[in-house]
N, C-alpha and C positions, 0 to 999 in steps of 0.2 A: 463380317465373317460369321459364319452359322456355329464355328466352333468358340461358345462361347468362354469368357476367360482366359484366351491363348493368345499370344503375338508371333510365335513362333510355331511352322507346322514343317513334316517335311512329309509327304506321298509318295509311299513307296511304290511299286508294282512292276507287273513282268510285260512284255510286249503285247500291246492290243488286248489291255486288263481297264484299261478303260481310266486311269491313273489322272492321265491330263484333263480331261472332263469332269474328274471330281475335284482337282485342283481347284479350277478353274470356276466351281461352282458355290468353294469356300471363299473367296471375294467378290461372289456377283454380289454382296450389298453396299459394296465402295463406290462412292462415286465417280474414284478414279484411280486405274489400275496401271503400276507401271512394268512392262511384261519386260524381263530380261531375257533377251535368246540369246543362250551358250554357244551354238554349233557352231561348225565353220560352215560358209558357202556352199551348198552342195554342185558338182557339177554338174557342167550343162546338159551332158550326154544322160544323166541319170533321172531318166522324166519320172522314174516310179518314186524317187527321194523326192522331186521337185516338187509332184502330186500331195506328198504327204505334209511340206513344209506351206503348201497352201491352203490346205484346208485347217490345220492350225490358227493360219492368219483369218481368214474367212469367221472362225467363230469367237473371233475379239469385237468386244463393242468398241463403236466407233469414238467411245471416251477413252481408252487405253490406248497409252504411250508405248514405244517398243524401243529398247536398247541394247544393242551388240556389243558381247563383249569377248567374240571367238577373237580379235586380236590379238589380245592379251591375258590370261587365264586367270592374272593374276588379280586382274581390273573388278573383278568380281567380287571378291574381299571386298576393296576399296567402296564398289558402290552402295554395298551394305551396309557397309558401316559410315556411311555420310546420310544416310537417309533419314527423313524427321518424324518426328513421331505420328504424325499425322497422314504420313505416307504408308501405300500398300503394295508391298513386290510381290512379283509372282516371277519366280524363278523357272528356266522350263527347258534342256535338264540337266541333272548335274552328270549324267552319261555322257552329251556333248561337249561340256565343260571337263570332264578326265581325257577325252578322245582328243580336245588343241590342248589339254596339260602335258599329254605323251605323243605329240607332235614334233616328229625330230627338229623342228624348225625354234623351235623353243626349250632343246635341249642344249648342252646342259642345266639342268634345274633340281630343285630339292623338293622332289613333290611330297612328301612328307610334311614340311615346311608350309609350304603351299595350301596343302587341307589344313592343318593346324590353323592358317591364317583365317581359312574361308571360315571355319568352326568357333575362332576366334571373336569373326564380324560377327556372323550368326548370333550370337551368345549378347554383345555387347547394343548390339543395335535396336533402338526405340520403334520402327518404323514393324509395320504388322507383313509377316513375310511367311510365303508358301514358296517350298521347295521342291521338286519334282524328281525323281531320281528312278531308274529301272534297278533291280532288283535282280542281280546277276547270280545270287550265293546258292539257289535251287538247283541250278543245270550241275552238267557236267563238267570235271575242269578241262581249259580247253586246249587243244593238242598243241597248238605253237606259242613261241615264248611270247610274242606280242602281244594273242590273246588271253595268255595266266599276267602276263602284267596290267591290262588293263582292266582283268577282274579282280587282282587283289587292290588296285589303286581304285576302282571303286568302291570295291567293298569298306577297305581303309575311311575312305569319303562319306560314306553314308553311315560308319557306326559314329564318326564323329559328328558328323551333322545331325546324325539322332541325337547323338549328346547333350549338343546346343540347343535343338528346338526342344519345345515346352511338349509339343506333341508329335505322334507319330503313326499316322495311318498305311495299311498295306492295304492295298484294292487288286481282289481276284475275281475278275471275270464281272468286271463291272462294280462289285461286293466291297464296300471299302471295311476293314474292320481296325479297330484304334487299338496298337499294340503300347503305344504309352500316354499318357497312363492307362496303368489294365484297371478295372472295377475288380478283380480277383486277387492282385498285387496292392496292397497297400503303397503309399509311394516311397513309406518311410524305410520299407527292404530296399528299394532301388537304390545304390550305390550312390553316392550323392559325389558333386565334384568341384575338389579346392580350386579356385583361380589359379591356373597354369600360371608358373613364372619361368618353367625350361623349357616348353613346346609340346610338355608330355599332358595326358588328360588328368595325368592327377589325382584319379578314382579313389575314394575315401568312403570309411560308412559312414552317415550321418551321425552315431550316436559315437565318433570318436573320444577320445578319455580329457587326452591333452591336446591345445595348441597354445604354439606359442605367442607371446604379449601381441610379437607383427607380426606374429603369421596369417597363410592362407586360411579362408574362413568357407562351410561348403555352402554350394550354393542350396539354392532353394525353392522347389517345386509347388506348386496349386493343384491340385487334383481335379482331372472332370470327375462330375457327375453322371452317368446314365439316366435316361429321365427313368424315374419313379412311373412305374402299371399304376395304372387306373383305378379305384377302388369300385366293384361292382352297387351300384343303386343300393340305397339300403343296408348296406353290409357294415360293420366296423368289428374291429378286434382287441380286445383287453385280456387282460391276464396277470394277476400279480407277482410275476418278474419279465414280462416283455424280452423274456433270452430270444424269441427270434428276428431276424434282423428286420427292417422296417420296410424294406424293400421288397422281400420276398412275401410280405405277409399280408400287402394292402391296407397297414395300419392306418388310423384317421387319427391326428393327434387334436384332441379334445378334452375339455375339462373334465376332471373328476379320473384322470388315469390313475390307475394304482401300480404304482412303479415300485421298487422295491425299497429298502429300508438299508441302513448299515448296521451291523448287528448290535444289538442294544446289553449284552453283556460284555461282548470283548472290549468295549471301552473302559468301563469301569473295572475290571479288572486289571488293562493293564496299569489303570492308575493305581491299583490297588498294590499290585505288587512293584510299581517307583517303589512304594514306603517303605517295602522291603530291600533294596536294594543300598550297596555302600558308596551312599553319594556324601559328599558332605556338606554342612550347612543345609539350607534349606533347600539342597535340590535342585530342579529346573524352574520351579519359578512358575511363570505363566507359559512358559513353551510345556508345561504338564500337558495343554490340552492338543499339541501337537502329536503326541503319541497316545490321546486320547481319540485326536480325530483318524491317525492312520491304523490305530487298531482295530476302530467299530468297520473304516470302509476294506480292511485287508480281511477281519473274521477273524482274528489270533491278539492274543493278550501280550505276545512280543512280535510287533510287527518289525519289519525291515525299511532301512532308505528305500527310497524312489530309485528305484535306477532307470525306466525306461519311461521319460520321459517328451513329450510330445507338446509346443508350442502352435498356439493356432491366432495368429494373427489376420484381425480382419477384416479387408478393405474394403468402404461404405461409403461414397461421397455423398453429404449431406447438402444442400440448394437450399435456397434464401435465407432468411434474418440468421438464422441457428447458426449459419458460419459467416456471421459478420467478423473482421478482423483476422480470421484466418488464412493464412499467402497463400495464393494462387500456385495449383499446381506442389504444396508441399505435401501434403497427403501421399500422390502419387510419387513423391521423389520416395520419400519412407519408405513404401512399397516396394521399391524396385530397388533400394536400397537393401533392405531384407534379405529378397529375394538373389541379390550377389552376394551377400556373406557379410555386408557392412554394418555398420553401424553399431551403438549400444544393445540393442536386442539382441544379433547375430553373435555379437561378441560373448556374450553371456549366455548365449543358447549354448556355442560353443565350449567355453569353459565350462558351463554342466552338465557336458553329454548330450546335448539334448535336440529331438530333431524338430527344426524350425517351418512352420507350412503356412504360405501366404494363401488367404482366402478372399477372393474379391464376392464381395455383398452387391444387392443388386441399390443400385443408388439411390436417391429419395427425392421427392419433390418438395418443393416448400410447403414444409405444414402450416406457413398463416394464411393461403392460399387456397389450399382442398386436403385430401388424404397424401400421406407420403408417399404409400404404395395400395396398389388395390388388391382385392383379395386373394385374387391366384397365387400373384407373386409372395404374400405374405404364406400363405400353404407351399410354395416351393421353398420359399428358404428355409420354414421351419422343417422342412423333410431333408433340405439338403445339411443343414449341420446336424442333424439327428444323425445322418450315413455318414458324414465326415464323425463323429464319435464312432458309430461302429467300426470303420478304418480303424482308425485307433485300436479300439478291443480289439481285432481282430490282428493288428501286428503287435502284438504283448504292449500296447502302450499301458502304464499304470499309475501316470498321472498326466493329466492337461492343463495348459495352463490357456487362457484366453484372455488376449488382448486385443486393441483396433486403435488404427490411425487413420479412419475420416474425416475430411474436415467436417468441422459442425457437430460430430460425434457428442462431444460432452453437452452440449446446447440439448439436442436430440433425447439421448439419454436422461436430463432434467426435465424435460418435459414427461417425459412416462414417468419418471418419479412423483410430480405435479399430480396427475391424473390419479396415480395406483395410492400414493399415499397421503395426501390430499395435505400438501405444503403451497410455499407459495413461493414462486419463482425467483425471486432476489435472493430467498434461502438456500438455495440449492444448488446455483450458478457460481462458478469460479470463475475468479478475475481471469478477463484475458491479456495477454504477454505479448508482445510485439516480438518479430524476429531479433532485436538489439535487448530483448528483458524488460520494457517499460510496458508501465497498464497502461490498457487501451481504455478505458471507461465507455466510451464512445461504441466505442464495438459491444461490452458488455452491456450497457441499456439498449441495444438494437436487438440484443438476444432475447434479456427478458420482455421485450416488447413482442418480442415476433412468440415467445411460449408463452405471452399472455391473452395474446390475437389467438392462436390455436387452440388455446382450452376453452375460448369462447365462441369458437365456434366450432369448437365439438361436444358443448353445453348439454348438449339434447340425444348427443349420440350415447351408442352403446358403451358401459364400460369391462365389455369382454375384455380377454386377453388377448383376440385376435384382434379387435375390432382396435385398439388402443395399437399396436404392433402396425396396424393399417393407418391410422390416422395420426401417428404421434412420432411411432419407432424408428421405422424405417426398414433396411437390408439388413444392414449390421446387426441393430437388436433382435429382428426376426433370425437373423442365424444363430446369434448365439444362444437365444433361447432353446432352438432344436440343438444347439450341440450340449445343452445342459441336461434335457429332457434322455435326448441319447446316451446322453457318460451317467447318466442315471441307471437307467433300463440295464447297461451294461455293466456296472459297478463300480465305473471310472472315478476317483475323486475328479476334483477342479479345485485349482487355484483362480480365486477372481482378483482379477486387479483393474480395476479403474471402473469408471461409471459403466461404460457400455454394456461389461457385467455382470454390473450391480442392477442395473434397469434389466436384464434380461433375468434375472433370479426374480426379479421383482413380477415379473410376468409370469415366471414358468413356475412359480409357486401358485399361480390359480390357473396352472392345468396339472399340475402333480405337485402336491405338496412336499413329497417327500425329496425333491430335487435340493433344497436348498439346505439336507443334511448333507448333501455330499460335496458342497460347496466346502473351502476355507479359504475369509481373508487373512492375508497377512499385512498390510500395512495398509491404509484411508489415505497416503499420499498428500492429506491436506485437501482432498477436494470434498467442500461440503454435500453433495450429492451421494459420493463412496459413503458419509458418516450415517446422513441419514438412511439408506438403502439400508444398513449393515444395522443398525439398528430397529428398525423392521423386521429382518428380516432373523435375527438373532445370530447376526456373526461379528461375534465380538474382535476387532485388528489384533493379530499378537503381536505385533511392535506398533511404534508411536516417530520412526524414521523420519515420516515425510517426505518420502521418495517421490519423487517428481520424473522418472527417466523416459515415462512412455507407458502405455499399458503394455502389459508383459512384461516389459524389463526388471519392473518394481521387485514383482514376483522374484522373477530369475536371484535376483540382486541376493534376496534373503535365503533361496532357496540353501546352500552350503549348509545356512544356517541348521534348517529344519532337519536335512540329513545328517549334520553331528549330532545331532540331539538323539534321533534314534537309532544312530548307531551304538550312540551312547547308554540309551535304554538297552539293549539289546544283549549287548557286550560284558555290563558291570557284574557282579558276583553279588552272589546276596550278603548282606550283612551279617556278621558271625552273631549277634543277638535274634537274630532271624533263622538259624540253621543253617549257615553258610558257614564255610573255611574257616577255622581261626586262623591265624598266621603264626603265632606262640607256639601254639603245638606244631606248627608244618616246622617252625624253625629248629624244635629242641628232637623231633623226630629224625629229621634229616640234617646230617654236619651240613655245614655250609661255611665259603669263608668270610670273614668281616670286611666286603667292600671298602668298609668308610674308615680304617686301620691299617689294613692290610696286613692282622695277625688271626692265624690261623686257629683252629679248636686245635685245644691240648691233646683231646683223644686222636687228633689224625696227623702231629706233629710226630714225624720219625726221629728214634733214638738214635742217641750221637749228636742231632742238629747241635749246629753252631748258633752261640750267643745264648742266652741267658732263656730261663725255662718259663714264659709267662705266660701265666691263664687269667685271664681277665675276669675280670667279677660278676659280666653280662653280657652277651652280645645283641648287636642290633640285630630284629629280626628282616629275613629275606622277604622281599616284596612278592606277596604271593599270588602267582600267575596261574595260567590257564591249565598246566599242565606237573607235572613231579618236578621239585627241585633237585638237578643233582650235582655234585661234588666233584672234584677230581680224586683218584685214587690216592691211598697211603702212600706208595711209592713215586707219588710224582714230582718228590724234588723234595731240597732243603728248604723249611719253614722261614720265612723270610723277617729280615731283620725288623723288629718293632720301631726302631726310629724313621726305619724307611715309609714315610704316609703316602707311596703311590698304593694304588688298587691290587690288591694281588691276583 
């Protein structure tokens, strides 16, 4: 399929737009295509339908399967969703497929129901599927009822089936143009959606607050790409803050960029002014340099929580020894797990607000063998996470977090740590884990076998940033280095968690140094690879966890943490020995009653009160809040009885 990254397509257009031809030309690379025809039979009398429905067939290759399913409208659901992964549908169209759904002969029925189902399959189904559908919502509406029912039950059809697929092209006049995702829309505005459990679509924004422990979790989009213009012979572009976007400007990413900085005073002031503030004890501890590091990347000495944050998980399948011991096919389950809303990541994206974006990397070949990828591809991917960071900036994301589940990944990732900071490969490699928990030993000497084969024979090669990302990295570490070098340019912080990276800070520190201040780890998970990288690299873990959940989740896991903290910083009042509030004086200025007694000041105790006249020797003082303490008035009742200790 030429649309790369997608499994799901649906092609829109209007009559004689040229629609079925462009379908048709996003699986000419399958080797086998199984064509589903919607329509019913056309009749016999009708030779101009007959004409049309043969040259259709005329332009299938003679490898493609054909399957009817104008019997039953419903059959179409069904075949979608039994189909394997390895299978390619082409759907063709779903205007045929409304016209036997509203076929009196198969009435009564709940076509509502019905598309739900179809939208349903769509959504659930492994197998790579293009859908065809005409494009009725431009015309006029149309004067008899049968034909406003069959436009609105299309149109119904096709927002849900846009739903479901991953993409969405409209083709006018031959012209196909991809209306999802837009390169102008970020994906993270597009309305994200909980797994239906009543039939309804569910529509949610991604950065929702709460869900619940079982609740619906939303799903989860990949962004294309638009390929990246051309850089003219000769040309490149620098400038010490890169604000414009990568795309539009023909940047070359090359050593020696001068990206920008986090500010070098807001940090130490805000830590300056903690000391002023009424915490008690010793304060925050080591999380001080968490509102150390979001002050310098925000510009202000009282920075604020994260709120609009942005998870970029990303998928890399890594080939030979480096994923010795890794199951087959788990990487991909992750993946597409993600992307429904499941698992430990999704769960915790969700709990923090936060929007989840699966990224497929371009895969890798075995490094004891030759280069993982060769050099284009390593210039693509580093330009394509550099634009998936602009995305980001560009829909107010204000922190990333990056994570990847490749097989072979961590293997991968040990080896550019091998090369860049010149360890030796049993140092740096984590045990590997079998599905049931047990070390595989066996699988981890095949790894450091296979990263010890490929540093030897890339003995003699270059030790560029590219050239290592070409012969070592792979997809994954090539992307995430451009999404580092990007949330740089842009002022994005990054949370790194796990090797993948760690190796890409490790790289994208010798083409911008300044990348790996806008980095923070929070927890080394236990894998020696994260300790060493972080150590190099001067990012000291603010916790000692051990989290083991996943790259990304690690992160996720702590994050609460990080945003109480400077909510906390934010919030406290300064310390009355510093020029803040005293609470003494706020108490003895303003009456107030004695919470913890529940007797009242003598000055505001009305004459006459019943019971006995007591003024107390001292009252506790009022917890002094954000705003004026105030009282109830003299007249608001009899002073209440001293023996009585509820609250007054």
């Amino acid at each position: 399929m030429s649309v790369e990254g997608w499994n799901t397509v649906l092609v829109l257009g209007g009559i004689r737009s040229g629609k079925s031809e462009f379908a048709e030309s996003l699986v000419a690379d399958a080797p086998t295509v199984r064509y589903v025809a919607t329509s019913a039979a056309a009749d016999p009398d009708d030779t101009e339908w007959a004409t049309r429905l043969a040259a259709h067939r005329a332009r299938r290759p003679g490898s493609w399967t054909t399957e009817e399913t104008a019997d039953d409208p419903r059959r179409l659901a069904d075949v979608l969703a039994s189909a394997g992964p390895n299978e390619t549908l082409l759907v063709d169209d779903l205007g045929g497929w409304v016209t036997v759904l509203l076929d009196p002969a198969h009435q009564p029925a709940d076509d509502v129901a019905t598309i739900t189902e179809l939208a349903d399959a769509v959504r659930a189904s492994e197998a790579r599927i293009v859908l065809v559908s005409p494009e009725v919502g431009l015309s006029l509406v149309p004067t008899t009822p049968l034909g406003r029912a069959f436009a609105d039950a299309l149109g119904a059809a096709n927002r849900a089936v846009a739903d479901a697929c991953d993409a969405v092209a409209l083709v006018v006049a031959g012209q196909p143009a991809w209306l999802k995702p837009s390169a102008s829309l970020p994906p993270v505005d597009v309305p994200t959606r909980a797994a239906p459990a009543d039939g309804t679509d569910g529509a949610v924004p991604a950065a929702a607050a709460t869900v619940p422990a079982d609740g619906p979790l939303p799903e989860v989009l990949t962004p294309t790409v638009p390929p990246a213009p051309r850089t003219p012979a000769g040309t490149t572009w620098t400038t010490p803050t890169m604000a414009l976007p990568v795309v539009a400007t023909g940047l070359v990413i090359q050593p020696g960029m001068e990206l920008p900085m986090p500010d070098e005073y807001a940090g130490p002031q805000a830590v300056q002014r903690l000391g002023t503030l009424d915490l008690p004890g010793a304060g925050l501890g080591v999380l001080e340099r968490v509102v150390e590091f979001a002050a310098a990347t925000q510009g202000t000495p009282t920075p604020t929580p994260w709120t609009d944050v942005r998870v970029l998980l990303l998928h890399g399948d890594h080939t030979g020894g480096v994923a010795a011991g890794a199951p087959v096919g788990e990487s991909t389950r992750l993946a597409r797990q993600a992307r429904a809303g499941r698992g430990a990541l999704a769960r915790l994206a969700a709990e923090n607000g936060a929007g989840l974006q699966v990224v497929d990397a371009p895969p890798a070949a075995p490094i004891e063998h030759g280069p993982a990828l060769d050099a284009d591809t390593v210039e693509s991917a580093l330009r394509y996470g550099w634009r998936l960071a602009e995305e980001a900036a560009e829909a107010g994301v204000r922190l990333l977090v990056l994570g990847a589940c490749g097989a072979g990944a961590e293997a991968a990732a040990a080896a550019v740590l091998v090369a860049t900071a010149g360890a030796e490969a049993p140092t740096v490699l984590g045990r590997v884990h079998t599905a049931d928990g047990e070390i595989d030993d066996a699988a981890w000497m095949v790894r450091c076998a296979t990263v010890r084969d490929a540093l030897h024979r890339t003995r003699r090669s270059p030790r560029d940033a590219k050239d290592i990302l070409a012969e070592l990295g792979g997809g994954d570490v090539a992307v995430a280095c451009g999404v580092l070098l990007g949330a740089t340019a842009r002022r994005v912080p990054v949370l790194l968690d796990g090797p993948v990276g760690l190796a890409a800070g490790m790289v994208a520190r010798d083409l911008a140094g300044q990348a790996r201040h806008w980095c923070l780890l929070v927890d080394h998970g236990g894998h020696p690879a994260v300790r060493l990288a972080a150590d190099v690299l001067g990012l000291t873990p603010l916790l000692d966890l051990r989290l083991d959940l996943g790259e990304g989740a690690n992160a996720l896991a702590a994050l609460p943490l990080l945003r109480s903290v400077l909510a906390l910083a934010g919030s406290l009042p300064v310390h009355p020995q510093h020029g803040g509030p005293d609470d003494d004086e706020a108490t003895a200025t303003t009456p107030t009653d004695d919470d913890a007694t529940g007797v009242a000041d003598s000055d505001a105790a009305p004459a006459g009160a019943d019971g006995p006249d007591v003024t107390p020797e001292f009252a506790e003082p009022t917890p002094a809040g954000p705003g004026p303490t105030t009282t109830a008035p003299a007249d608001a009742g009899p002073e209440p009885d001293p023996s009585d200790r509820r609250a007054g």
